[in-house]
N, C-alpha and C positions, 0 to 999 in steps of 0.2 A: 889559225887565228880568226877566220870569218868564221870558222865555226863556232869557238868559244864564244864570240861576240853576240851569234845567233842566239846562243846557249841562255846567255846572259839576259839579253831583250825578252826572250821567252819566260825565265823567271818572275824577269822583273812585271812582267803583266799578268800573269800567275795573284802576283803578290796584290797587285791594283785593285784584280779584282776579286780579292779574301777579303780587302779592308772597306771594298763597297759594299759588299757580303753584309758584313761584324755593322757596319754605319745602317746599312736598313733594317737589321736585327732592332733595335731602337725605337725607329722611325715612329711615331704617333699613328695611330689607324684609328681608323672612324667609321661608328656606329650606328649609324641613323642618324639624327639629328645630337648625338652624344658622342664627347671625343677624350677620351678614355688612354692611358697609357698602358702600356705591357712590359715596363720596368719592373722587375719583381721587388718586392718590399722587404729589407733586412731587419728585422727588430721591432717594427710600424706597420700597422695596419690599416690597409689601403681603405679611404674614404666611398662610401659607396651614395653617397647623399645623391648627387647626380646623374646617376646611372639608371638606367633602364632598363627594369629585371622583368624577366618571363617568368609572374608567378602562375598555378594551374593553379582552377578557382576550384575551392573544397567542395566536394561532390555532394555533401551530406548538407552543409550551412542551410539548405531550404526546409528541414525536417525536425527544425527545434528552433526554440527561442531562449535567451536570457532574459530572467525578472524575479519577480518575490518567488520565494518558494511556497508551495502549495501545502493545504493542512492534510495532504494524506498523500501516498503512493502512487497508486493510480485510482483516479475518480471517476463516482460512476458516471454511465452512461447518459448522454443528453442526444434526444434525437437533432438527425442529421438530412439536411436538405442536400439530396446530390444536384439538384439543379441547377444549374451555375456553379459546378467545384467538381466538375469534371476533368479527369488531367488527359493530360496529352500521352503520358507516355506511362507505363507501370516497369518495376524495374524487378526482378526475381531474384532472391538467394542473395549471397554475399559478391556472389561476381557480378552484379548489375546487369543483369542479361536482359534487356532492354525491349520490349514487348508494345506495339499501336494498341492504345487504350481500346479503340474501335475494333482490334482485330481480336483481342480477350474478351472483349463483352459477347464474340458473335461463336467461342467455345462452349461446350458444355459444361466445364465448368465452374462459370460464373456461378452455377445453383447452389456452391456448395457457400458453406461456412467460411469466411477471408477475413483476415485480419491485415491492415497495411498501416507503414508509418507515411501520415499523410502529409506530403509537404506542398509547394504554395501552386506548382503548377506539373506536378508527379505524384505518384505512390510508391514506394519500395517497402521492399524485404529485411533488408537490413541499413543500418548506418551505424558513422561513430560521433559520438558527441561531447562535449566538457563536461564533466562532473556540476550539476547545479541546473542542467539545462532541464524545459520543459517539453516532451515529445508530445503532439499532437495523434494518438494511434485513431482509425477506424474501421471498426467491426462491421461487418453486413454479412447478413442474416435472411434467407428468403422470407422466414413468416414473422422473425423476433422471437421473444419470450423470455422466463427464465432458464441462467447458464451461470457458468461460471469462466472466470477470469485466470490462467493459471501464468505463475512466474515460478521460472527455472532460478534461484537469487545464485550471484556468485560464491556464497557460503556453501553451496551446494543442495541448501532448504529449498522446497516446492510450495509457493502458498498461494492458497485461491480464496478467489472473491465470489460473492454469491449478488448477482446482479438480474433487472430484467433488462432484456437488449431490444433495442428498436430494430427495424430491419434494416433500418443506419444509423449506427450509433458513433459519436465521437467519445473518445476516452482521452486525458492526457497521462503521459509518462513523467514523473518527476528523476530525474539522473539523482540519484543521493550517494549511491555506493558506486567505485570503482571497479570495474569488470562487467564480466558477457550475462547482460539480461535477455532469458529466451522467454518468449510467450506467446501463451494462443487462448482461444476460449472455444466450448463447446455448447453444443443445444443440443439435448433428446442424439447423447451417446453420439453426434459430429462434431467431430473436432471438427477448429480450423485448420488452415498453415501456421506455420511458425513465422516471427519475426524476431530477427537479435538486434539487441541493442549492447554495443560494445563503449559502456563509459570508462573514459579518460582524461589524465590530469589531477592536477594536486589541489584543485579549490574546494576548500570545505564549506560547503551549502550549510544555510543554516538548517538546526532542528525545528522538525514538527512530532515530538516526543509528546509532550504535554499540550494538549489543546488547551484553544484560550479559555474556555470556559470553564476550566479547571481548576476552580480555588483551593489554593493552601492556604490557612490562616496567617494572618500577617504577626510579625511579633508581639506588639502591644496587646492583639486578642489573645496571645500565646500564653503571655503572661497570667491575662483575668481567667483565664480556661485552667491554668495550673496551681491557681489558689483556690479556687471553687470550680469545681466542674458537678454537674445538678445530673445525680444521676437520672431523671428524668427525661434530660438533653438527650443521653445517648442509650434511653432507652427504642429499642425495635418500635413500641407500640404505641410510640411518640409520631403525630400526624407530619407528616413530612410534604411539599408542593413541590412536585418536579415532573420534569419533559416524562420521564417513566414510573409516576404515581399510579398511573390505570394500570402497569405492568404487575402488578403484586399489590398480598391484602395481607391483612397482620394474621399471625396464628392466635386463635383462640382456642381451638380445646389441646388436647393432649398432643404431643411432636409425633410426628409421622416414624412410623420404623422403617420406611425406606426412604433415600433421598429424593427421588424419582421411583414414583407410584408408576404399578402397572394400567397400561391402554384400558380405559374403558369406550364405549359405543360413543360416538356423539355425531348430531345432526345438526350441521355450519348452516344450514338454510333455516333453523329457525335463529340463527342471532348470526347473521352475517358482519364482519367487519365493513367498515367504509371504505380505508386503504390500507393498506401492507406498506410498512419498509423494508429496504434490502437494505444492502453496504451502504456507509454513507450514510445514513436514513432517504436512501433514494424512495419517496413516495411514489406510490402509485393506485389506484382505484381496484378494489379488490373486484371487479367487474370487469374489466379490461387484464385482469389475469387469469380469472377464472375461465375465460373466455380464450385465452389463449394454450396452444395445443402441449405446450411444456408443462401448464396444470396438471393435464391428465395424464400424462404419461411418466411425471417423476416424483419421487418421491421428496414429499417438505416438511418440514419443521419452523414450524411459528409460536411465538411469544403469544399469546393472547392478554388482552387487551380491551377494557368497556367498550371502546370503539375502533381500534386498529390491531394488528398484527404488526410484530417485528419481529426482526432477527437480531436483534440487542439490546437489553437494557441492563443498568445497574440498580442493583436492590440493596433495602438493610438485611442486618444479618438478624436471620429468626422470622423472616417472612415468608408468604407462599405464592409458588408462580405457576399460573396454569399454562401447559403446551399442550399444541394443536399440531398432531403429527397425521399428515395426509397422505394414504397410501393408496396407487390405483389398483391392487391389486389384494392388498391386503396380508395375512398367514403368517406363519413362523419369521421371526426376524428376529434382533436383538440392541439395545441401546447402550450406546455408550455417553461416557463422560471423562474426558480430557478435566482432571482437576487438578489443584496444587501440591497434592503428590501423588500425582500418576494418572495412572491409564483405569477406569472402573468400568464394569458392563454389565449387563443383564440381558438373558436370553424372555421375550415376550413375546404373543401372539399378538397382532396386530387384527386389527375390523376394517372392513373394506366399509366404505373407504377414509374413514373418517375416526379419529381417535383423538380421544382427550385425556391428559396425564400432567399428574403435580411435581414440582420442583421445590424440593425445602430448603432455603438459604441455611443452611447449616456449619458452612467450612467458609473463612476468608478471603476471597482471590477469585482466580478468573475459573471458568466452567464450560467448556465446548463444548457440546452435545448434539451426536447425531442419531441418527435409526435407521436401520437395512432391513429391508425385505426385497426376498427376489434376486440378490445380487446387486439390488439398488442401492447405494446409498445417498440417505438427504443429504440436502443444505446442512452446514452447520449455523448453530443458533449460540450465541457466547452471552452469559449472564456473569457481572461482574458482583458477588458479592460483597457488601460492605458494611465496616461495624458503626459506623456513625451516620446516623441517618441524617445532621446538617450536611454532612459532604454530599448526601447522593445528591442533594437540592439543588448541586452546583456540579454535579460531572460532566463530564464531555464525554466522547464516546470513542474511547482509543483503542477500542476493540477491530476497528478496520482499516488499521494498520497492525497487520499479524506478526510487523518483526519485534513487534514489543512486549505484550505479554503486559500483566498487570504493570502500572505503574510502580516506578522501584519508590518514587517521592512518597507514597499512598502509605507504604509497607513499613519509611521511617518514620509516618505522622501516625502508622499504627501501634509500633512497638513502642515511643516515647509517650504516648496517652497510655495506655497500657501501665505503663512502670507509672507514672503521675499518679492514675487512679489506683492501682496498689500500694501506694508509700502513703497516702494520703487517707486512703481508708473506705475509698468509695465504692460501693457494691459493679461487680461488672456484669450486667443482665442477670441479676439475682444471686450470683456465685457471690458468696462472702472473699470481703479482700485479703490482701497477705500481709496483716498489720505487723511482720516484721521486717517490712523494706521499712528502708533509710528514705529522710531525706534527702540524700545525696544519691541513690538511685530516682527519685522524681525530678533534680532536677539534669539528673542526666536523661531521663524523658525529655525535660523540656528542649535538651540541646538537640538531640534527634529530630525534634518535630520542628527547631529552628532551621537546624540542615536540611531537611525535608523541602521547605517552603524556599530556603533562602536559593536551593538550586537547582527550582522549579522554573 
């Protein structure tokens, strides 16, 4: 009997203390200055307004900004004061491998070509950004000069810029596309490192497709253009004022039989330009390039110009454009030309060091153009030919942004004037018209050239 009894007491305290157990299973516990339950929630989602969460701060947020979107990809080069924007710490590759700014500076090397995404108080290798962001990159260079710019694009396309670089250069990054942007730049055959940029996120940045300087006619001009258009207007030999009027002169005698005349000798020190543009129209003093060691040693390709050099203009169509392709070495080489339908070339000797050769606006659309010697090849030089010489007065230069490619707006305000001037009866640069279009194809011109403008 006293043992059952035992038995009993023993359960029964057993039991006491399972239900003090089950009672502080419950019980409120406390967080810091936050007092928070641990009741699980059936159906209802527990409020977290109150709470105090451990978030880890984004490693990358110092390597970009949000704000307007920029009018190009990446912009050239502005020189860069490192004094005072020195960082503390540099960060390598994708794993952030974490390097004393002072302890990199004191390797060799620092001498080479580096590219970094430069944020407010580091440099890294890599980050990941919002789709829209703007990256601050910079390049250094021990002497500067001309180089180029190259992006890996997530489409799997490779496209370079033709830049001169300070021996601190800032560049910015515009995020447009989603996916791994890889890039680097080189001078006189050094690469740099590489840096990726991995954009992410679903915010669609606006377009910089159509620069603003880019007029499509409004509709009401649309109109007066398609009841009378003065074959004169859109004659080539009509005097046209624009940014690239020194770039090209009208043809006066007989059309050239090739599009691109063979190298003849020419000496730049008796008619020196003042400045050169690169990408961008990045100017610069053709003294301060001539002077630097990337002149002499690579091969370029320049627009000539009364008083400047470029590497882009748009012309009318049936005009001529002198290039100035400069080799330090000179001999056998060959030129090419990227046009709108295809790939064309020509095998030419080249003159050391200095070569002058004609461009005949002949084909509508855009025109790459480089030249090899040695192994070398130039800069490209992009010449956007045009049939109406009011537009070129008002172009922009959407040539340095390579993922574009001729203006597609240009192509409908080309095919709908087109059909207008053939329904209509108006000569198109001396070609008799096709007086058996319709009315009704003119003004399906005009709806083209309304589409054109209206979705510019």
């Amino acid at each position: 009997m006293k043992f059952y009894q035992l038995l009993v007491g023993l359960l029964g305290l057993i039991l006491l203390v399972c239900l003090c157990g089950v009672e502080g299973q419950y019980m409120p516990t406390s967080t810091g200055n936050v007092t928070t339950s641990n009741i699980p929630s059936v159906g209802y989602s527990a409020t977290t307004q109150n709470l105090k969460i451990n978030q880890t701060a984004n490693p990358y947020s110092q390597y970009y900004t949000m704000g307007p979107a920029p009018d190009t990809h990446i912009t050239a080069p502005q020189q860069f004061n490192i004094s005072g924007n020195i960082p503390s710490t540099v960060y390598f590759s994708y794993q952030r491998q974490p390097v004393v700014y002072s302890q990199y500076q004191s390797t060799p090397s620092k001498i080479n070509n580096s590219l970094w995404l430069k944020g407010s108080n580091s440099w890294a290798q890599y980050a990941e950004v919002p789709q829209g962001a703007v990256v601050p990159l910079l390049a250094i260079s021990p002497n500067g000069g001309s180089g180029n710019i190259r992006e890996i694009h997530p489409n799997g396309q490779v496209y370079n810029y033709n830049y001169f670089f300070y021996p601190y250069s800032q560049l910015t990054f515009y995020a447009d596309t989603i996916g791994r942007h890889t890039i680097d730049f080189g001078l006189l055959d050094q690469p740099s490192n590489q840096v990726v940029i991995d954009v992410i996120g679903t915010y669609k940045p606006p377009s910089y497709f159509n620069p603003p300087s880019m007029i499509i006619p409004t509709k009401s001009t649309l109109q007066n253009q398609s009841t009378a258009i003065s074959p004169t207007k859109i004659n080539a030999s009509q005097k046209v004022t624009s940014k690239y009027s020194e770039y090209y002169r009208n043809l006066t005698g007989p059309k050239p039989s090739a599009r691109v005349s063979a190298p003849v000798k020419y000496n730049i020190s008796n008619n020196p330009p003042y400045s050169v543009y690169f990408a961008q129209r990045q100017a610069m003093p053709y003294s301060i390039l001539k002077s630097n060691p990337t002149y002499e040693n690579n091969n370029s390709l320049w627009i000539k110009g009364t008083t400047s050099w470029t590497q882009y203009a748009a012309v009318p169509f049936g005009t001529l454009v002198s290039l100035i392709a400069v080799s330090p070495n000179g001999g056998r080489g060959y030129f090419t030309d990227i046009e709108p339908n295809g790939l064309k070339y020509s095998q030419n000797f080249f003159f050391y060091p200095d070569n002058q050769q004609t461009f005949y606006a002949d084909e509508i659309g855009r025109h790459t153009l480089t030249f090899t010697t040695g192994n070398r090849v130039s800069n490209p030089v992009v010449i956007d030919v045009i049939r109406y010489p009011y537009l070129v007065a008002n172009w922009g230069d959407p040539y340095f942004n390579y993922f574009y490619g001729f203006p597609s707006d240009y192509l409908a305000l080309e095919e709908g004037e087109s059909a207008i001037q053939a329904a209509e009866g108006q000569p198109e640069f001396g070609a008799g018209a096709d007086k058996s279009s319709t009315t009704s194809e003119a003004r399906a011109g005009e709806a083209a050239i309304v589409a054109g403008g209206e979705n510019s």
